[in-house]
N, C-alpha and C positions, 0 to 999 in steps of 0.2 A: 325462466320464470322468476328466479331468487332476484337477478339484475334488476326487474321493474320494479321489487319492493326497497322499504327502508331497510337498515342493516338488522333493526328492531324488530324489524316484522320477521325474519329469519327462522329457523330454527335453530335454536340454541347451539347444536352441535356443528353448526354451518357457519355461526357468529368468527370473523375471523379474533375479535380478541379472546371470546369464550372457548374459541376451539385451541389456540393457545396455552392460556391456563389449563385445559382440561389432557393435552396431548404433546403437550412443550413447542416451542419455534420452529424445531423442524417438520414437522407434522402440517406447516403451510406452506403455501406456493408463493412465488413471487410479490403476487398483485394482491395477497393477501397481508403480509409481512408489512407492503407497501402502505395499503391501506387504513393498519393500525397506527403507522405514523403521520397518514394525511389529517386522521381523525373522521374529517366531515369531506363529505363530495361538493357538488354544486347541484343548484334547482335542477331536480327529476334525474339525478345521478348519485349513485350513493358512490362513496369511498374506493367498495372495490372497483366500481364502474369506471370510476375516477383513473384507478392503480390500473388500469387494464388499458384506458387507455394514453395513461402515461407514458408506459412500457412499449405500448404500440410504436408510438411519437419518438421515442430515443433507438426502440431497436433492443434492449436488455436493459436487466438491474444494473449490469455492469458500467454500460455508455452513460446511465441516468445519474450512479457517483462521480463517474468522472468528468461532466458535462461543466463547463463554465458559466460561471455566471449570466452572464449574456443569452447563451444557449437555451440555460435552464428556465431563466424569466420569462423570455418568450413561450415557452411552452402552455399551451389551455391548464388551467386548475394551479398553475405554479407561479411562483413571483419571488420578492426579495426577502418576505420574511421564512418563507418553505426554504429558499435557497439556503438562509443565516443557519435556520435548525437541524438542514442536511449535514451542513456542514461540521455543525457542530457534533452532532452526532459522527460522523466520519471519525472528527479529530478523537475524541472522546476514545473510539473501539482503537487506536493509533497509541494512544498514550496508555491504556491499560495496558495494550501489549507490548509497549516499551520498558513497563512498568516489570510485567513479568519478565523479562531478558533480564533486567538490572538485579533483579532478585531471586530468579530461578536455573534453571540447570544450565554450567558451561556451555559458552560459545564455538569450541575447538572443534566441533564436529559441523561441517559446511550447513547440513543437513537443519541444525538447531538454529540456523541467521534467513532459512528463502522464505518461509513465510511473512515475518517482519517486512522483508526488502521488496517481494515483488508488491506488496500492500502500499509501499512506499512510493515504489519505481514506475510500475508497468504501464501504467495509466497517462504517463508524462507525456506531450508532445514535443520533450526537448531532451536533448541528451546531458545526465547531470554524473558528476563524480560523487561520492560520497564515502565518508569514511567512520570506521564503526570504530571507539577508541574503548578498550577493554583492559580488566585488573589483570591482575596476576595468577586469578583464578579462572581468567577467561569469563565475566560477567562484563555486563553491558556499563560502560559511565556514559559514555554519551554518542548521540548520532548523530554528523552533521554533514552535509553540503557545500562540499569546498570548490568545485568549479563548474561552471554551466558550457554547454554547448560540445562541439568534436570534440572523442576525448582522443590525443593524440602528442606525440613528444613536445609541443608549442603549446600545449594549452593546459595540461598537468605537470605542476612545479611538485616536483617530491620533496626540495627544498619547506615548501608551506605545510605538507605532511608530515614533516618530520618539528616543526615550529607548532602547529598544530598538536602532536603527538603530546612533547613535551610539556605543552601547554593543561593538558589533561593527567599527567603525572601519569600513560597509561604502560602497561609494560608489553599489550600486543596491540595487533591493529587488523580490520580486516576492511577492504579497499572493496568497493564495488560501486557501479554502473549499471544504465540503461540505453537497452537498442531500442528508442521509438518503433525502427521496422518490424517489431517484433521479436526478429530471430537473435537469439542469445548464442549464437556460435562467435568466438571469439576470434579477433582481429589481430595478424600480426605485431602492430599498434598496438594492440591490449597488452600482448606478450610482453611488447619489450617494455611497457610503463609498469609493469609490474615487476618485473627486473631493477627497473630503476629506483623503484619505492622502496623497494626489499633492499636493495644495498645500501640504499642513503639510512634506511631506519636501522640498518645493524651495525649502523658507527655509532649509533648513541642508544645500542644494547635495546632496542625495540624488537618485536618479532614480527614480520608480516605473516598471519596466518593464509590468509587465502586474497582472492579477487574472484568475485563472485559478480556475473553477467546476467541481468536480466531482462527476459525477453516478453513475450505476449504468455505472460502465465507460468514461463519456463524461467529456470536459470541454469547458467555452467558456472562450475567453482574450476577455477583452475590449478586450485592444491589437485583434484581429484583429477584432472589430466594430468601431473606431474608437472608443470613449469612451476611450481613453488616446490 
């Protein structure tokens, strides 16, 4: 019955922004969350009707951030400028929480870098390297993407990590990757490039802390299986 009306016509404690303010963000669902940032629906669809069925259309929240461009615009009620302010909103939750790493408790424990990473990684349809360059105190200076595609002894130069490294003035480093297929169990391959980073970075007194794998939601550290 709520569906055929406007969001106006509502009960207050049903309003998904008013229920919001009155019960904090996690107190709504989905299509409601969704909702408050479509704003407005389309003729004889209100907002949530809208977010209900966007969600339908992708399959989850999740599929709906990580959807491409292309994907996304084709979708009923969505286009290029919904796309710009997803987006922007994505990067936005990405950079405060890089913000916190740089500024908040040591990186040394695997534990304190999967949240960050799989936010980064998991969603990719590509497999990317990437390397976490940290102070002295184990805080974050910077995070960047140094090679695209298999990661494997021809496609990870330790040499550029170690050029990289220095180039950050950082004194550890923590190395991690994404399995597209999901699964974060790690690959021989993985083992031994981590081997390799680790040696190259401890001629010029860097420290590899970990290699951290992530998969569909999951990651492996492999400090924490012992190859580091």
């Amino acid at each position: 019955m709520l569906g055929r009306m406007g969001i106006k016509d509502w009960p207050s404690d049903e309003r998904p922004r008013e229920k919001l303010l009155a019960r904090g963000a996690g107190a709504l669902c989905d299509a409601e969350l969704l909702a408050i940032w479509l704003r407005s629906g389309r003729p004889g669809q209100s907002a949530v009707d809208l977010a209900r069925e966007v969600l339908r259309n992708f399959g989850s929240l999740r599929k709906l951030l990580a959807a491409d461009r292309q994907r996304f615009c084709t979708a009923p009620g969505m286009g290029p400028a919904r796309f710009a302010e997803l987006q922007a909103a994505i990067e936005i939750s990405r950079r405060q929480l890089a913000e916190t790493l740089r500024t908040g408790p040591s990186l040394a424990s695997p534990r304190a870098t999967r949240e960050y990473l799989i936010s980064r990684l998991r969603d990719l349809e590509h497999e990317v390297f990437c390397c976490l360059y940290l102070d002295n105190r184990h805080r974050l200076i910077e995070f960047e993407q140094l090679f695209r595609g298999t990661i494997d002894g021809a496609s990870v130069y330790p040499r550029e990590v170690v050029k990289q490294a220095l180039q950050w003035n950082c004194a550890a480093v923590i190395i991690a990757h994404n399995h597209p297929s999901g699964i974060a169990e790690p690959s021989l391959a993985d083992e031994r490039i981590t081997l390799r980073v680790k040696d190259a970075l401890a001629l010029v007194d860097i420290r590899l802390l970990d290699h951290i794998i992530v998969g569909d939601g999951a990651s492996v550290s492999l400090a924490e299986r012992g190859v580091i």
